[in-house]
C-alpha positions in Angstrom: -36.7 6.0 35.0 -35.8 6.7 38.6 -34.9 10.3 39.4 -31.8 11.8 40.0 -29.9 14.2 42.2 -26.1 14.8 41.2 -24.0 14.8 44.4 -20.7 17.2 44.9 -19.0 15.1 43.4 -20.8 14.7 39.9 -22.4 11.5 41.0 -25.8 10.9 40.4 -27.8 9.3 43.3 -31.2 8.0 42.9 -34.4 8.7 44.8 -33.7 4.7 46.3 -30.5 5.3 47.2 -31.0 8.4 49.6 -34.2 7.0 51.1 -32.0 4.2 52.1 -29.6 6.6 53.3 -31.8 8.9 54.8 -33.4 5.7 56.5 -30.3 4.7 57.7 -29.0 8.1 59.1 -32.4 8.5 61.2 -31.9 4.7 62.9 -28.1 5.5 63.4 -28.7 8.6 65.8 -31.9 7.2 67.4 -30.4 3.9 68.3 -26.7 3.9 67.4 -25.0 0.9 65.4 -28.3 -1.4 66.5 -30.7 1.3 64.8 -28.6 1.3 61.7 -28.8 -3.0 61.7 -32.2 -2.3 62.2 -32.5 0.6 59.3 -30.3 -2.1 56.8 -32.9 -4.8 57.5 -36.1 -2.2 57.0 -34.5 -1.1 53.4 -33.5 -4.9 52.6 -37.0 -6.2 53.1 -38.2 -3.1 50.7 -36.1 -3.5 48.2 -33.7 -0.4 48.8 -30.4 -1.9 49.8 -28.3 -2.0 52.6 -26.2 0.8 53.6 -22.3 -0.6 54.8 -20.1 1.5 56.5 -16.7 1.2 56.8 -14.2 2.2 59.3 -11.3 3.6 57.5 -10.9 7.2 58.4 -9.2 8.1 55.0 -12.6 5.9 52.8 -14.1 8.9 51.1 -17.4 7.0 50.6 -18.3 6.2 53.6 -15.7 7.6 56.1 -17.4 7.6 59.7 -18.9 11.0 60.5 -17.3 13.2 63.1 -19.5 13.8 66.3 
């Protein structure tokens, strides 16, 4: 069983899932949009996922963060 965090929210997010979020994060401010390409295909070849952001301000998933 993997474990858990539970977010704000109630959500439960695994170990995975915030490596390959964490992982993502770190390429994003070292390299911009080409670091986070490069931080999808890292956590792809491991098995984590990708991470997909979207551009809608109003997405509460994944709304861009403010800078």
């Amino acid at each position: 069983m993997t474990p858990t965090r539970t977010t704000s929210k109630g959500t439960a997010v695994s170990f995975r899932e915030r490596l390959a979020r964490t992982l993502h994060a770190v390429g994003l401010r070292i390299a911009g949009e080409r670091g986070g390409r490069a931080a999808n295909v890292l956590t792809g070849l491991l098995g984590l996922g990708r991470i997909e952001l979207c551009a809608n301000p109003a997405c509460t998933d994944c709304a861009p963060l403010s800078t």
